[in-house]
N, C-alpha and C positions, 0 to 999 in steps of 0.2 A: 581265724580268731572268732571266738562266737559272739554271736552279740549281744549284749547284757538287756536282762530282764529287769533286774531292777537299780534304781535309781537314786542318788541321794538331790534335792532341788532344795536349797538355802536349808529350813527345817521342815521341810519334807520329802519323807519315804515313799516311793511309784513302785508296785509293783506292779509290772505291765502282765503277766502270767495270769496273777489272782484279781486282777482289776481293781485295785487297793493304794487306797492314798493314804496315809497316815502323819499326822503332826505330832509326835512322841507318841504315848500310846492310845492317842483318839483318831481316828475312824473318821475321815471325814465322808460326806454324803457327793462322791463324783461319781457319774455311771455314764451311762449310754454315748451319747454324742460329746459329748463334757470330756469324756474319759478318753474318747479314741481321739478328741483333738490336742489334750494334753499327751498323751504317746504321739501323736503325730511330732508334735513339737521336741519332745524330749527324743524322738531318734534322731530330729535334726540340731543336735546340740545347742553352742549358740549363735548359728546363723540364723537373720531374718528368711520367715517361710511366707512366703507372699498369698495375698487370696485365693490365686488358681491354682497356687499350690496345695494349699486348704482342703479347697473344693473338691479336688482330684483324690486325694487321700481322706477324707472324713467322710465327705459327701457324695460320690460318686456309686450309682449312676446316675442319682437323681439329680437335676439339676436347680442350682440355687443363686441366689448374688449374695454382693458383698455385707448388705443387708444382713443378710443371715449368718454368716461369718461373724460380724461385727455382736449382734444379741450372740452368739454361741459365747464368742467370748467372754461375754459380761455375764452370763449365768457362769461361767467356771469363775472367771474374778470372786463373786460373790458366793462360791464354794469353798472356795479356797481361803476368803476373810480378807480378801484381798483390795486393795484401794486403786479406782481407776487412775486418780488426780496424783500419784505417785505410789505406783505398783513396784511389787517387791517380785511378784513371779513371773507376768508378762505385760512387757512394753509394746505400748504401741507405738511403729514407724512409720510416721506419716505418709502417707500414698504408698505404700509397700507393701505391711503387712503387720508382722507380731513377730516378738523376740524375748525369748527367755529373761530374766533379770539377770541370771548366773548362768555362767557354763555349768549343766548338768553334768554329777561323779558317778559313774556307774558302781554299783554296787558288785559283792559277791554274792551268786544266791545260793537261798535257803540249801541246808544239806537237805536230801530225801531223809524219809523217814528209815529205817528199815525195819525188814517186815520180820516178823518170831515165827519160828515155826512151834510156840509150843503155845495154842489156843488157851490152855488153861492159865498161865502165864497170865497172858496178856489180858486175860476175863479178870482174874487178882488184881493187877493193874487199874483195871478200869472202873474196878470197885473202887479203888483204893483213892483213886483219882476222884471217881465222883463225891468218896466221901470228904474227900479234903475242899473240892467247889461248892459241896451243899454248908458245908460248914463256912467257906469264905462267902458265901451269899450271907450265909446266915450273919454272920457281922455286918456284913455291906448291905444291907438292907433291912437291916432294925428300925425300929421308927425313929424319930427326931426324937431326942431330946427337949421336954418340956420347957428349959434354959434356953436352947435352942431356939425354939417354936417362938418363943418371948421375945428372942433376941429381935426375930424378922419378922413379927408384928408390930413390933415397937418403929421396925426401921421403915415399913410399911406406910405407918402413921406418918412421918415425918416426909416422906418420899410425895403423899399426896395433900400435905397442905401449900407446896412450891414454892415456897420463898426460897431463896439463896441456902441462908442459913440453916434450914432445912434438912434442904439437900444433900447437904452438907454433914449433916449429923446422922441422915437416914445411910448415907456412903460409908461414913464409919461405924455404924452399927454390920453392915454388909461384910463390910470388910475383915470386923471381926468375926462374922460367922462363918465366914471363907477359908480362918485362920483355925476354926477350928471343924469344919469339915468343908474341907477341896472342892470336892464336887458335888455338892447340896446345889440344885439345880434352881432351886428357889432364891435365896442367896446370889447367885452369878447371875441369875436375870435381873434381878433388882439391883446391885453393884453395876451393872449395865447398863440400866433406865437409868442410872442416877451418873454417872460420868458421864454420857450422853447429851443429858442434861447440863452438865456444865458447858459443854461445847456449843447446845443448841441455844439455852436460854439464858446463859450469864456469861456469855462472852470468853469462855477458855478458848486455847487451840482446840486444832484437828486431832491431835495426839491423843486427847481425850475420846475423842469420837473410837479413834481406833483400837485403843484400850475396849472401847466398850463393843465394837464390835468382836474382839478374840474373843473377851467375858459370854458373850451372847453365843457366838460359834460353839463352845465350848458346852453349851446348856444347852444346844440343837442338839448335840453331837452325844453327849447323855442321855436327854429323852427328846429324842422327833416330835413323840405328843405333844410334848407341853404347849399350850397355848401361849404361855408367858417366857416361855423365851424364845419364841417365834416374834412376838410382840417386841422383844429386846432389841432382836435380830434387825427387825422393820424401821424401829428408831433408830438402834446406830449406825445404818446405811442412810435415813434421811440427815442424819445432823455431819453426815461425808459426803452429802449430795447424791448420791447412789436412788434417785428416784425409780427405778424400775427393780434395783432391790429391797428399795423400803418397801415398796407397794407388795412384791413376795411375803415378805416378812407380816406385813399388813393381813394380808388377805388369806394367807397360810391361817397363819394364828385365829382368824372368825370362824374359818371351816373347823375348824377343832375345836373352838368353843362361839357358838353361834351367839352366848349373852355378852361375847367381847365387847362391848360398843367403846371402848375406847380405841380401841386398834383400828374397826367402823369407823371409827372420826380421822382418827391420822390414813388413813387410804384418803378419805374424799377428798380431805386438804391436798393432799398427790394428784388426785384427781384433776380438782380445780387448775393446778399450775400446769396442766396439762390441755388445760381448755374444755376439758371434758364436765361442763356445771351442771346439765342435769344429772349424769351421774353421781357427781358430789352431794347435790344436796336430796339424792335420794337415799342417797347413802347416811346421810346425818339426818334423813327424817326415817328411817328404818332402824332406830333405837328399839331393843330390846328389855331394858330394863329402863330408869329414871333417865332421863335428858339432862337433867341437872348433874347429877353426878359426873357425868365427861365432861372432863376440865377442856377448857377453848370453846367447846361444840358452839355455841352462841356466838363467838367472833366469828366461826366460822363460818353459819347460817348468813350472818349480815352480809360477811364476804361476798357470798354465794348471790345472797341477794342482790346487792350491791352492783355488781360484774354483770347480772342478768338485768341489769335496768331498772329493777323495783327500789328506789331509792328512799321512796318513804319508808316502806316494810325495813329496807336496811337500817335507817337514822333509827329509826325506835330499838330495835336490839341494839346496834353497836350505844345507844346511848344508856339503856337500862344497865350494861355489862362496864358500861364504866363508871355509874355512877355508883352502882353497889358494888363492884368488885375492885377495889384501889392495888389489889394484890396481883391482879390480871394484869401478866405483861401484854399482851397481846390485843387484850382491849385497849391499854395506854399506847400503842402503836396505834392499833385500827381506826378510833375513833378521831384523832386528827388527823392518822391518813385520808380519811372517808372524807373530812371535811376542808382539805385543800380538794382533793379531787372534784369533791362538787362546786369548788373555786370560791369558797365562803371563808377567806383568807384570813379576814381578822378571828373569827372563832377559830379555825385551826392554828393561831398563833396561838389561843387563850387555851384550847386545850390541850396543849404542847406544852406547855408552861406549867399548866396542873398535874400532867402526867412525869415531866424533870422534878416536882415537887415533892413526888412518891420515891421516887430514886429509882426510877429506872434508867437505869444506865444502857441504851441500847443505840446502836448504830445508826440504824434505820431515822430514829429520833433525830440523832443531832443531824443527817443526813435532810434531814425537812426540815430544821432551826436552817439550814445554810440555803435551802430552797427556796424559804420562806426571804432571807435577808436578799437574798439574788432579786425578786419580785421587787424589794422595798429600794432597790440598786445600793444595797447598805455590802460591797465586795471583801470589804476587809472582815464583817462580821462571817459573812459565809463562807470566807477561808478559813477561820477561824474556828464555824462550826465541822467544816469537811475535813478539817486536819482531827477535831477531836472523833470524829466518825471511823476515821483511821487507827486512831489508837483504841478504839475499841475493839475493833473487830478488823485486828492486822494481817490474819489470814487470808480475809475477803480483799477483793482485787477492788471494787466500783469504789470503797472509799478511798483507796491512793489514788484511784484516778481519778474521782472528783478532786482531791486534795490536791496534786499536779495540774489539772485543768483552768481549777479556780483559785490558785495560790496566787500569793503575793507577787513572787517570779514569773516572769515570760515561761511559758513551756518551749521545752528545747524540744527544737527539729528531729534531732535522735531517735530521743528517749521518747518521744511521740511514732517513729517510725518503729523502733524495737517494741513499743507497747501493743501496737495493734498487729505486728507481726506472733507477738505471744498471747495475743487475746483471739488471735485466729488460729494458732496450732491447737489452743485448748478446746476451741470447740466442738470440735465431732465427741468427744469423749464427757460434755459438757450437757445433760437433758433439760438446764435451767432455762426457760426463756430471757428471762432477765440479765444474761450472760451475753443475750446478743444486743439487748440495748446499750449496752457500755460498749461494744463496739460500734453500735452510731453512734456514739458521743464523740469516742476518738475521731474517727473516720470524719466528721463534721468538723472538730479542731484542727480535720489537717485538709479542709476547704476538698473533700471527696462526697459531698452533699447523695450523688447519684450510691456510694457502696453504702451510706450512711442508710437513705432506705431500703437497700437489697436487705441490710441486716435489720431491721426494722420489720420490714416482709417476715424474712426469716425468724424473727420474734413470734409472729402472727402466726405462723404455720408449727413453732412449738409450743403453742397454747395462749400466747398472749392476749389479755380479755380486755384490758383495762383501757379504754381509749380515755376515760375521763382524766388518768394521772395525765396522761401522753400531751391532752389540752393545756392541762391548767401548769404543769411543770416550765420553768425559763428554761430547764433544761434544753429543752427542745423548742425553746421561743424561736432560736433560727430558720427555724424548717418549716413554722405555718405557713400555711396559704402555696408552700410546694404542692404541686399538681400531685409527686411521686405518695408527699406525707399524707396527704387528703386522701389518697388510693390506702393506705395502710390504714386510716381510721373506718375508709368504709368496708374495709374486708375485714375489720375486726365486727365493725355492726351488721353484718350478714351472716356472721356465724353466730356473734351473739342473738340475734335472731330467731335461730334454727334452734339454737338449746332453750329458748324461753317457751317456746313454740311445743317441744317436747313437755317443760315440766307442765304450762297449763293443759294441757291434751292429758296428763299423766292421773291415773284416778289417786297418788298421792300426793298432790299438789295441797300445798298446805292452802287453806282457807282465807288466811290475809292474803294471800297473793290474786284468787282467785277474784276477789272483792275488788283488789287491783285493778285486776283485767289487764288486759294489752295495750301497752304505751300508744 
């Protein structure tokens, strides 16, 4: 029986002959290594194909690890628009390997062509054919419509003044120029940023995000150039957590348009979670056009600041950013995070209180309201604020488990045992640091002090900077004065160190810092 060349995979067509993946009739971008490990997998139907299995058919004779397997995969996921945190095309099996979502349907293939023997024929043909594509380009590639053009500068306008409501109105402008042309590439990236957006900054689900990554795929898959929906791309991989595909997306989209500075800013923020600060903030001091125009870039600088030690240079931005901009979510984050972290508790109370006043409704917030009542031993209030933390942002795992931890109820033996046994299967597939401090929490709830700073460590080794939250949090009031915890705070100040070390040696070290000088 022979063996089939092409393939059907949930809604995607493999043709393993022409090296072609298609999602109805878009083209997606799989080739080289990407391509020969998706046909590795689609001849092994749906049994798991383990790493050496991999290794031996994709990569062979060179020799690689699991490593490399594991990033191969995650560049196919993110070809395919695919979500690591619940994958549709391939699962990961823990200590094993990878496994199809569906038993791949072989296909029948394509008939050959057949060949004419009458050349003139076939020249009439070809005429006729070209003149029927010159003429369908020629439609399909008229200019926009002036109505049009109106529609997505209007939507444009709304998209970057970021309030909610905004958002909101710049999506249904999107939407409706979606409705009246499909594939306006300008349109499906902006429909993209703006659902994206809902997921990232106002608290929708994941569904959103994934919406907005097909939107974004979709606008790759039309034009490669475009800067802006590479930019799409980057976003709706960061608000899925997909950090080594947003930063693609990120850093794709500069190379093609070098005045991006906004895509410039969301890579360094990747950057930074990554540990990587002098990168970040060289990256957000290598602005192109206005500084001011990139929305965040200024919470972000403080950030950067901040994390690297320079804490006066930090208080001055994060404080200029929140006092004139009331519409910055991330300022009304930043600046009471900034100010319990330097443990100046009662003004982080007061500016937590002004930043709930503006109505931001964000997780993170009432996440510090319950921090904050924990420090004051006020318990009932900070279950109170960790349960509303939860209903915000119910996709995210740290607020049910602050909300479990610190609730009213005993935590059960169980559901503390099943909780950290699924907060440990998620992690290899997990690039957030802050993914492994919620497993020292668990892991300290259930009196395992010593796995509590393995994962802690492990924090530290996927970028963790922040040793000042780490002090000042009750979170982790248990664990001062551990020999193991004292070890995690000083390998976080020897790295941070090493990056401060970089930006002042650096000939773009900004001037406040330099004035600074070295702690």
């Amino acid at each position: 029986m022979p063996v089939a060349t092409r393939y059907r995979l949930i809604d995607l067509t493999i043709d393993l002959a022409r090296q072609r993946v298609e999602r109805g009739d878009v083209l997606l971008e799989v080739s080289g290594l990407s391509f020969r490990l998706l046909a590795c997998m689609l001849e092994r139907g749906d049994r798991v194909v383990g790493f050496d299995e991999l290794m031996a058919a994709v990569w062979a004779p060179a020799v690689v690890n699991e490593e490399t397997v594991t990033q191969r995969v995650r560049l196919l996921r993110q070809s395919l628009g695919d979500d690591a945190r619940q994958p549709r095309y391939i699962r990961t099996v823990r200590s094993r390997g990878y496994q199809l979502g569906e038993p791949p349907v072989p296909l029948a293939d394509r008939p050959p062509r057949r060949r004419t023997i009458w050349p003139a024929v076939a020249a009439v043909g070809v005429l006729a054919a070209t003149a029927v594509g010159v003429g369908f380009l020629a439609r399909e590639q008229k200019p926009v419509t002036s109505a049009q053009q109106e529609i997505l500068q209007r939507a444009e306008w709304y998209r970057a003044m970021g309030q909610r409501d905004n958002n909101e109105r710049a999506l249904a402008l999107y939407d409706r120029a979606l409705r009246e042309a499909p594939d306006d590439v300008d349109a499906l990236s902006g429909a993209s940023r703006t659902r994206a957006a809902r997921s990232c900054l106002y608290n929708a689900g994941p569904a959103e995000a994934r919406e907005a990554l097909r939107l974004a795929t979709r606008a790759v898959s039309l034009r490669p150039d475009s800067a802006a929906a590479w930019s799409a791309s980057g976003y709706a991989h960061d608000c899925l957590g997909d950090i080594g595909g947003a930063i693609t997306g990120y850093e794709r989209a500069v190379r093609l348009d070098p005045k991006d500075d906004a895509s410039r800013s969301s890579a360094a923020y990747l950057y930074q979670e990554q540990g990587r600060l002098a990168d970040a903030l060289h990256a957000n001091m290598d602005m192109h056009g206005d500084p001011a125009k990139v929305r965040f870039r200024e919470v972000q600088v403080a950030r950067e600041y901040e994390l690297l030690g320079f804490a006066a240079a930090a208080e001055a931005r994060y404080r200029h950013v929140f006092e004139l901009s009331p519409d910055n979510v991330f300022a009304n984050v930043g600046w009471p995070a900034f100010l319990f972290a330097q443990q100046r508790f009662d003004e982080a109370a007061v500016a937590l209180a002004e930043a709930r006043r503006r109505g931001t409704d964000r997780a993170e917030l009432a996440q510090l309201d319950g921090e904050l009542a924990l420090r004051r031993g006020d318990h009932v209030s900070a279950a109170r604020a960790f349960a509303e933390a939860k209903v915000l942002r119910p996709s995210a795992t740290l607020p049910t488990t602050l909300a479990a931890l610190h609730g009213e109820a005993p935590v059960d033996a169980a559901w503390l045992r099943d909780r950290i046994a699924a907060t440990r299967a998620a992690l290899p597939e997990d690039p957030w640091p802050g993914s492994r401090l919620e497993l020292a929490l668990l892991l300290d709830a259930a009196h395992d002090r010593r796995g509590a700073v393995a994962a802690l460590s492990e924090a530290v080794d996927k970028g963790w900077r922040d040793a000042g939250y780490l002090r000042a949090s009750p979170l982790f009031a248990s664990m001062a004065g551990d020999a193991g915890f004292e070890a995690v705070l000083e390998a976080i100040a020897r790295r941070v160190a090493a990056e401060r070390e970089r930006v002042l040696d650096a000939p773009w070290c900004p001037k406040e810092l330099l004035a600074q000088g070295r702690p």
